[in-house]
C-alpha positions as protocol buffer text, in pm:
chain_id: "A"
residue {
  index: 1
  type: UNK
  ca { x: 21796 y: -1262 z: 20670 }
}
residue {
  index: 2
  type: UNK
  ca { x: 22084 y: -1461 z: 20494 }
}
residue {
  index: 3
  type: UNK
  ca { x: 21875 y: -1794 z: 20485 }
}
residue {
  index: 4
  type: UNK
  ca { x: 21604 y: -1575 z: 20307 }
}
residue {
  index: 5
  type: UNK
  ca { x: 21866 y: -1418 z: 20085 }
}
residue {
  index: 6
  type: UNK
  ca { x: 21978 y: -1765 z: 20030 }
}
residue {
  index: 7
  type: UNK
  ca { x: 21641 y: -1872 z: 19912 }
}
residue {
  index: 8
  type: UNK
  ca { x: 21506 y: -1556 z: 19730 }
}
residue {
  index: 9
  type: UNK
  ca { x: 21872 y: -1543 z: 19506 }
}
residue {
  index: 10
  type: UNK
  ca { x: 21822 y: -1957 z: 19418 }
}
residue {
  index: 11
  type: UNK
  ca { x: 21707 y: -1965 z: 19014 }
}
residue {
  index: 12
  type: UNK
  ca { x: 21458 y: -2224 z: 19121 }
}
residue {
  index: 13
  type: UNK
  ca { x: 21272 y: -2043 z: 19347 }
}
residue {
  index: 14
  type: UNK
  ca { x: 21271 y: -1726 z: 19082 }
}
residue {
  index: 15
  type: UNK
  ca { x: 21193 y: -1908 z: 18825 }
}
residue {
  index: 16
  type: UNK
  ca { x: 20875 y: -2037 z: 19051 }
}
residue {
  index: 17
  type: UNK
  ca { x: 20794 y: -1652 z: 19127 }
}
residue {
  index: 18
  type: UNK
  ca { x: 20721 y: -1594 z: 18758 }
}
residue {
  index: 19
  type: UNK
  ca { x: 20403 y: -1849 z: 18778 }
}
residue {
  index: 20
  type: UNK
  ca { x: 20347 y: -1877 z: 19140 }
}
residue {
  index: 21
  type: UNK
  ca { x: 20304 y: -1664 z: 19436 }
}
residue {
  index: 22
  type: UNK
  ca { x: 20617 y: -1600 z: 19663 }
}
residue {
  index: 23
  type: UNK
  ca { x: 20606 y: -1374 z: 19946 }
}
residue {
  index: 24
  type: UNK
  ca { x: 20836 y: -1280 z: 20221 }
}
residue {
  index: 25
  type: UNK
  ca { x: 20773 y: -1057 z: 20538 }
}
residue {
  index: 26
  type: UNK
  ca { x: 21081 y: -964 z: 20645 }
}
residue {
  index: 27
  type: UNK
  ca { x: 21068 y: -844 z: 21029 }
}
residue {
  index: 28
  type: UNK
  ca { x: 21381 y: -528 z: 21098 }
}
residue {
  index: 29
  type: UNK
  ca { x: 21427 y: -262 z: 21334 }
}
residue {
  index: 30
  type: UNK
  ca { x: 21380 y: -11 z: 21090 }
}
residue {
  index: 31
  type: UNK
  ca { x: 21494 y: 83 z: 20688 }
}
residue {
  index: 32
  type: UNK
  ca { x: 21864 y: 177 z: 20855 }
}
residue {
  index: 33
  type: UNK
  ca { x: 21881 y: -134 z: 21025 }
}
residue {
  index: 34
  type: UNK
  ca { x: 21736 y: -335 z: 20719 }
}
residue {
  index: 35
  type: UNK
  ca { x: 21998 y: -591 z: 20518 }
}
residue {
  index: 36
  type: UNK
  ca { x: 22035 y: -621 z: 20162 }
}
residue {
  index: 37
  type: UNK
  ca { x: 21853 y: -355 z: 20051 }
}
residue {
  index: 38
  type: UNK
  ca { x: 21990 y: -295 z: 19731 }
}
residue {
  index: 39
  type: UNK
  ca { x: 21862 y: -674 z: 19652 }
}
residue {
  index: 40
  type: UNK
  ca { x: 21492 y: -565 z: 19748 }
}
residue {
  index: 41
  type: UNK
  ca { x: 21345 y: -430 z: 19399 }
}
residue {
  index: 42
  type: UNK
  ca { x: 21531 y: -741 z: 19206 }
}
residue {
  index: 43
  type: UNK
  ca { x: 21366 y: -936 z: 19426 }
}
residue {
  index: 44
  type: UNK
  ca { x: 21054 y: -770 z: 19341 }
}
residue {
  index: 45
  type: UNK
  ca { x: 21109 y: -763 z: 18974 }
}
residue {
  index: 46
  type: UNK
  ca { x: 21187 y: -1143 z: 18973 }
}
residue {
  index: 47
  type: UNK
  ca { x: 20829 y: -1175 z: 19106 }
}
residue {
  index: 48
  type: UNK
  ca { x: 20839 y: -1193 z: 19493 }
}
residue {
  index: 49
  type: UNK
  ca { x: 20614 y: -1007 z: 19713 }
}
residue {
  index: 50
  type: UNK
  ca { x: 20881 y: -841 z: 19922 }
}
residue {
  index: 51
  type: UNK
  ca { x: 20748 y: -682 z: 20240 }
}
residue {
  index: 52
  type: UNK
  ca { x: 20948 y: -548 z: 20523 }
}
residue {
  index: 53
  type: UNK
  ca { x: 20736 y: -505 z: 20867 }
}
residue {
  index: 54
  type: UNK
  ca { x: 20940 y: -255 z: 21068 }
}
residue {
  index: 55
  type: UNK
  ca { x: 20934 y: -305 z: 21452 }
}
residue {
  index: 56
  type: UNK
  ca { x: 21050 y: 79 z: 21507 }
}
residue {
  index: 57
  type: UNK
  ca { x: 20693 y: 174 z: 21426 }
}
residue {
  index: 58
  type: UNK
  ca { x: 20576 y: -11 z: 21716 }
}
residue {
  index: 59
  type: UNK
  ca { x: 20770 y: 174 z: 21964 }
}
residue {
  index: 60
  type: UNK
  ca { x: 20684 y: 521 z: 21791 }
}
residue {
  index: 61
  type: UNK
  ca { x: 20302 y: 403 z: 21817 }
}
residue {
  index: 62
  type: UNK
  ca { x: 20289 y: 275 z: 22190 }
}
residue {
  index: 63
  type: UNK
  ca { x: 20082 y: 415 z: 22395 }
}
residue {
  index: 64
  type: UNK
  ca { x: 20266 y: 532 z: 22706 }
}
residue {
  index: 65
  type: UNK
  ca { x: 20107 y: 656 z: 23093 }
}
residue {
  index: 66
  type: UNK
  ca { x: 20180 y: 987 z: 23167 }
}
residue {
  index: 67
  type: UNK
  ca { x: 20375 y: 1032 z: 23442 }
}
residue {
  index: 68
  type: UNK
  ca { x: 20188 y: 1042 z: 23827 }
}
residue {
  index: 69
  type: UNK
  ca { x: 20143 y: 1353 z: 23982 }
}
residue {
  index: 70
  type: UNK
  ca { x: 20437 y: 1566 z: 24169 }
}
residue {
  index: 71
  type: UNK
  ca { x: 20698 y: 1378 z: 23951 }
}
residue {
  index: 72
  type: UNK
  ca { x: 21019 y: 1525 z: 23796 }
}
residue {
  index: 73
  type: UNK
  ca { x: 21043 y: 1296 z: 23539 }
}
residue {
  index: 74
  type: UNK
  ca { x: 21077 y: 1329 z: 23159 }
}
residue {
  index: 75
  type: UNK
  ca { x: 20736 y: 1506 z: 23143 }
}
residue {
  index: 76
  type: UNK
  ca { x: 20492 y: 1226 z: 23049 }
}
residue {
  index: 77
  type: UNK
  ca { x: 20624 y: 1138 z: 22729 }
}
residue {
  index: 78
  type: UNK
  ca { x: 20725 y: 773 z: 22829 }
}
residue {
  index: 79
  type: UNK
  ca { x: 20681 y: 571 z: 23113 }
}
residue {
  index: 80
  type: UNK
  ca { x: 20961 y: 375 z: 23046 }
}
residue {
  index: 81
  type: UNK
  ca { x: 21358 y: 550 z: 23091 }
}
residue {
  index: 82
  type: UNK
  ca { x: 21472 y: 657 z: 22788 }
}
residue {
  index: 83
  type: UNK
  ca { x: 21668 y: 348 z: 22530 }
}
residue {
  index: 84
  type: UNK
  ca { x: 21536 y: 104 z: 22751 }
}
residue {
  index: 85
  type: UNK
  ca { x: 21184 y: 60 z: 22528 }
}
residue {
  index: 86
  type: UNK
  ca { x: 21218 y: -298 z: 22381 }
}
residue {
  index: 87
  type: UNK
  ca { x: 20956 y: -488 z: 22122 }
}
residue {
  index: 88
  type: UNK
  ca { x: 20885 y: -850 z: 22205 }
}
residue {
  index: 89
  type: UNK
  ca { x: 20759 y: -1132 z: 22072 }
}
residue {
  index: 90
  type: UNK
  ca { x: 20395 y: -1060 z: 22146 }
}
residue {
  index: 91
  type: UNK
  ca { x: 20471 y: -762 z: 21943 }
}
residue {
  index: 92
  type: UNK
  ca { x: 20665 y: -927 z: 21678 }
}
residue {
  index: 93
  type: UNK
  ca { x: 20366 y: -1219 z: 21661 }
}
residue {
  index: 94
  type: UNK
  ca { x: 20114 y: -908 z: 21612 }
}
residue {
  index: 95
  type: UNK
  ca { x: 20304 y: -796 z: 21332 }
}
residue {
  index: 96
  type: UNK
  ca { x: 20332 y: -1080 z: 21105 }
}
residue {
  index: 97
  type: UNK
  ca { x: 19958 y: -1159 z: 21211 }
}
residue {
  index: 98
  type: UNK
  ca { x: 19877 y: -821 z: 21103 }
}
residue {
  index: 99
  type: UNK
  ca { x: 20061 y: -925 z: 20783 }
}
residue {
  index: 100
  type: UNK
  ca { x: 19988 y: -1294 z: 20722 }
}
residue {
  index: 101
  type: UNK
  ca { x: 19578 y: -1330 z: 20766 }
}
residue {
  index: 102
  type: UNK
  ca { x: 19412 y: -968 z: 20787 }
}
residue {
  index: 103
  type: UNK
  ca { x: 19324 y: -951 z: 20431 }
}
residue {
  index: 104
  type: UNK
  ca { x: 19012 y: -968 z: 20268 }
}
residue {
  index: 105
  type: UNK
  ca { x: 19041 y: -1311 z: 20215 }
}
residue {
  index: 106
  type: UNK
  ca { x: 19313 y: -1406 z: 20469 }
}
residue {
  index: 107
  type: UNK
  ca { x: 19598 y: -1613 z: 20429 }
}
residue {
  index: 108
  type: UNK
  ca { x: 19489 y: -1743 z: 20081 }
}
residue {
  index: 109
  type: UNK
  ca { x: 19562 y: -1408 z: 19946 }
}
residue {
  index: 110
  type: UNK
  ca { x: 19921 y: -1385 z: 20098 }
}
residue {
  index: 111
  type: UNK
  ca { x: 19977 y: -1764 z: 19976 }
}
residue {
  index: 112
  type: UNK
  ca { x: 19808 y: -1695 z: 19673 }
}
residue {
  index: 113
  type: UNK
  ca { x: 19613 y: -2060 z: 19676 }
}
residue {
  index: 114
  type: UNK
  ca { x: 19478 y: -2282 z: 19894 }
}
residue {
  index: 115
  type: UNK
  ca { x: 19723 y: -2305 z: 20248 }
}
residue {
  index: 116
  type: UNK
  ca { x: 19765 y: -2709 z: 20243 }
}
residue {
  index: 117
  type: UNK
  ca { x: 19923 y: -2649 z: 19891 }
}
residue {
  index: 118
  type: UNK
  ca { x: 20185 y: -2421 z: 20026 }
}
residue {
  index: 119
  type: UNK
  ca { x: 20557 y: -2436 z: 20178 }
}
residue {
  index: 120
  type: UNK
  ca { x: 20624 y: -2172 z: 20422 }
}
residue {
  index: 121
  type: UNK
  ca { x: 21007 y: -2136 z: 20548 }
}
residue {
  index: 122
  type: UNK
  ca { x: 21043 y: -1971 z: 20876 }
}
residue {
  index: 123
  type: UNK
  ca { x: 21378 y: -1824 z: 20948 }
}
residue {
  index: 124
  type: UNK
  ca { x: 21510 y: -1532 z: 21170 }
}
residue {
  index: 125
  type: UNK
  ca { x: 21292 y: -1597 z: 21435 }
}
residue {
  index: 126
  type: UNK
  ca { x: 21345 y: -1670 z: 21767 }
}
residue {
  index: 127
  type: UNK
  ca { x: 21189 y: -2049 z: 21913 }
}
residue {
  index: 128
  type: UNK
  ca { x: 20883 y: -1916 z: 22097 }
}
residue {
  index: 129
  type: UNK
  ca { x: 20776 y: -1679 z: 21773 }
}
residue {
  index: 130
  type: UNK
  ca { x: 20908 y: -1945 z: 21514 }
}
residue {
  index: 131
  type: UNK
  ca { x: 20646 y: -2177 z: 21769 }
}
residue {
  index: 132
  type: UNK
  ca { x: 20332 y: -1925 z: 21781 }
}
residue {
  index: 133
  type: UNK
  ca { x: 20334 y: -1836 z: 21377 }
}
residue {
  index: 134
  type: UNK
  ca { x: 20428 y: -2230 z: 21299 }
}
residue {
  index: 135
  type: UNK
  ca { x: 20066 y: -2323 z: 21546 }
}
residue {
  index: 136
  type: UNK
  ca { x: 19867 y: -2055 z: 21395 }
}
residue {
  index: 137
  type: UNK
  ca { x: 19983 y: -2187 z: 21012 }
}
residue {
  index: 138
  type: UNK
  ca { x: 19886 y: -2548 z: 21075 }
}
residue {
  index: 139
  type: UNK
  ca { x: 19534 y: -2389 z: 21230 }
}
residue {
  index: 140
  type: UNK
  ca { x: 19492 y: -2245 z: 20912 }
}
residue {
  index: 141
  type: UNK
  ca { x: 19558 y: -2486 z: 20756 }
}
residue {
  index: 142
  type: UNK
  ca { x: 19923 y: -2476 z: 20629 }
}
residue {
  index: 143
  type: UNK
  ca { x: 20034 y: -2857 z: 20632 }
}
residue {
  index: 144
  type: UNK
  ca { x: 20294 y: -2893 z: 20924 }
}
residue {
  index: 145
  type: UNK
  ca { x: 20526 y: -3149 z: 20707 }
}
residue {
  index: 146
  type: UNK
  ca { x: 20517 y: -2834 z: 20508 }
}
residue {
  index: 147
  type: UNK
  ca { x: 20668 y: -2576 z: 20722 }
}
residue {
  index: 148
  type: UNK
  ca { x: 21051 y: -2547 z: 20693 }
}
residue {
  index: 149
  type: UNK
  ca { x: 21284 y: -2404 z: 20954 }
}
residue {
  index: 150
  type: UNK
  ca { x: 21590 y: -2217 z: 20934 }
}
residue {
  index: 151
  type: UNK
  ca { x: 21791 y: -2206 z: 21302 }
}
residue {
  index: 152
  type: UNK
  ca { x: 22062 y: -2030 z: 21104 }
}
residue {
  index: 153
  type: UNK
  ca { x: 22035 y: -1657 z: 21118 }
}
């Protein structure tokens, strides 16, 4: 989140907000876990479309198997031992999916234009997510000399 920070707090790219669409999903465990939250709402008020996507809400929603028959264990509420439930990065990619191009008009609405006219920075995320949501841009058209990557997180 401090590349994003970085970019969001730059008077150039505020200035830009105020006649242009920005937007930034912002992928945390949960509010607790979030960073720079106090920075959210000037973020906002400088024009950026500030959206945390909270992985914690995964884990709440996922559909667990009872346990089998005859078993002692913790009463069917997870099939998993207890801390050991982890999101990945199928679950991470379904996120920002869910975010990025299930709108009424896809992506264009979440760019705010036509996708070969934007610049999307990708930072925070791991190589094989960073991979999948940089493929999926391009195939919607998203110029690849036009995605920017941040290994610094």
């Amino acid at each position: 989140m401090a590349a994003m920070r970085a970019v969001l707090n730059w008077a150039p790219v505020q200035a830009h907000a105020t006649s242009h669409k920005v937007t930034c999903y912002y992928v945390t465990k949960s509010p607790s876990a979030a960073a720079f939250i106090q920075e959210w709402d000037t973020w906002r008020e400088a024009g950026v479309n500030f959206t945390p996507l909270y992985t914690e809400s995964l884990l709440k929603n996922r559909v667990t198997e009872p346990d089998g028959p005859g078993t002692s264990g913790n009463g069917g509420s997870s099939s998993q031992p207890a801390g050991r439930e982890t999101v990945t990065a199928e679950d991470i990619n379904g996120l920002l999916e869910q975010a990025l191009y299930l709108h009424e008009h896809g992506i264009e609405s979440v760019i705010g234009g036509r996708p070969s006219e934007a610049t999307v920075l990708l930072a925070g995320l791991s190589g094989d997510i960073a991979s999948t949501v940089a493929k999926d841009l391009t195939f919607k058209g998203v110029a690849w000399d036009r995605l920017l990557f941040s290994d610094y997180f």
